[in-house]
N, C-alpha and C positions, 0 to 999 in steps of 0.2 A: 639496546633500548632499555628505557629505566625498568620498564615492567620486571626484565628479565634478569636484570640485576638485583634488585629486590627479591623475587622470586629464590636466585642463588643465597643473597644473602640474611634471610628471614629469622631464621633460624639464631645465628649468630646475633643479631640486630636484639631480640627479646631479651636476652642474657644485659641489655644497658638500657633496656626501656626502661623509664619510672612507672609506668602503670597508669592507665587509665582511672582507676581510682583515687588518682592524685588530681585531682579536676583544675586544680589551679592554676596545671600544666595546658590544660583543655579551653579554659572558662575566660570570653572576654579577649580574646585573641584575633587578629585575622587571616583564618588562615585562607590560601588560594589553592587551585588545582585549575589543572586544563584538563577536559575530556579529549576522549579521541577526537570529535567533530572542531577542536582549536576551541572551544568554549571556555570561556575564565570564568568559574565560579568563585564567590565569596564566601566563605561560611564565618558567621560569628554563634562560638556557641555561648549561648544566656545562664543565669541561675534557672531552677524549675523548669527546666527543659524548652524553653527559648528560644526560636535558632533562628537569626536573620539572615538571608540566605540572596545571595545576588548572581544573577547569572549576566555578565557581558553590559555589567552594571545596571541592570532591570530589578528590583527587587519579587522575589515569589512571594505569593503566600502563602498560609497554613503547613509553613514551618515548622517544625518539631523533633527533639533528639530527648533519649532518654540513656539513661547508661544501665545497662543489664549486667549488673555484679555477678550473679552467679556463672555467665556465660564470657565475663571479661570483653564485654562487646557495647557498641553503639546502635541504637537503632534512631535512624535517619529518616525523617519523611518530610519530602521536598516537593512542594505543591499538591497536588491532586494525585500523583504516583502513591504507590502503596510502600509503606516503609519499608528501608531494603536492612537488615543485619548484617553489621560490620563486627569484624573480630578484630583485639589488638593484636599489633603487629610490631610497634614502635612509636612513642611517645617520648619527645625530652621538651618541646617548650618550643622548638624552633620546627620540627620536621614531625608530623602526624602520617604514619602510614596502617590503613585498617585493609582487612583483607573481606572481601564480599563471600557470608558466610558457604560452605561447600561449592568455591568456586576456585580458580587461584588467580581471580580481580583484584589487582590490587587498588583501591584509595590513597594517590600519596599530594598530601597537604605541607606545603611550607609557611610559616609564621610568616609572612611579608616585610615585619618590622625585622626579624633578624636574620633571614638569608635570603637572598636572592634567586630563581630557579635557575640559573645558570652553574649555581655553586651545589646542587641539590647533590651531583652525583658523584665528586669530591668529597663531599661531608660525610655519605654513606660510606664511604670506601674505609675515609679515616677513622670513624667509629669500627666499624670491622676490623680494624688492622689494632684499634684498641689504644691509638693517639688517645689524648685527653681531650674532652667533649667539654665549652664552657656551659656549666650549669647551672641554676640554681640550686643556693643548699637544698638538700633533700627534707629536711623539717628545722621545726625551730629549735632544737638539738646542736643541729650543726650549726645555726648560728652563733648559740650562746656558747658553743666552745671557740667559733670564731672571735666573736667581742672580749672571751679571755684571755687569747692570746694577744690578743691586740695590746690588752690591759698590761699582761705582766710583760710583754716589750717594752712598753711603755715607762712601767716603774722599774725595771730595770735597767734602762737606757737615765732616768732621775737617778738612780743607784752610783754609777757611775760618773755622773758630773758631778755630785756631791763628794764622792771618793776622790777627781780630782781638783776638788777646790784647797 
């Protein structure tokens, strides 16, 4: 069972989380989860704590998430239910797993646009095993060393055809 997989591999899993306070990872996404009762929820999380929230394609109301920095946690409230605390557990942009606080529930959310839930428990495996994970540069650091190298391949691949003319 995934629970229990995750559960084993938790641990290991945070060591390549990006962190919930990379929200960009978080923000504007769709992610999905099934409950135990087979229910499809949707969550989109918004800027300002936002959260459109679909269950079995019905929309809820009075939605709401907020991210609690000093606890590294999300606090979720989904209709009329009272907000539940979620700790991070694992965050890359594709796979959201939060763990329901002093419990060992876990919350595991996939991106819909980039993996499939058929793929979910392959994916964990391979991040565990420490395969290379596709992911967004981690800031914009890494991209402008990206664009450099781009660059001086570039002028030195011009380097060379001018050398052979």
């Amino acid at each position: 069972m995934l629970q229990n997989l995750v559960y084993k591999l938790q641990t290991s899993l945070k060591t390549y989380s990006v962190g919930l306070s990379k929200q960009r990872y978080l923000i504007e996404k769709p992610w999905t989860i099934v409950d135990g009762n087979l229910n499809v929820h949707r969550l989109v999380f918004k800027k300002k704590g936002v959260l459109r929230a679909f269950r079995n394609g019905n929309m809820e109301d009075n939605c709401s998430w907020d991210y609690e920095q000093s606890l590294n946690s999300l606090v979720i409230k989904i209709g009329n239910e009272e907000g539940v605390l979620l700790n991070e557990v694992f965050l890359d942009g594709k796979v959201l797993i939060l763990k329901k606080d002093n419990t060992n529930e876990f919350w595991i959310f996939i991106n819909s646009d980039l993996l499939e839930g058929h793929q979910l428990e392959e994916y964990l495996k391979g991040i565990n095993s420490g395969k290379p994970v596709n992911q967004e540069p981690d800031n914009d650091n890494d991209l402008w060393l990206v664009l450099g190298v781009i660059v001086a391949v570039f002028f030195f691949i011009l380097l060379l055809a001018g050398a052979l003319d």
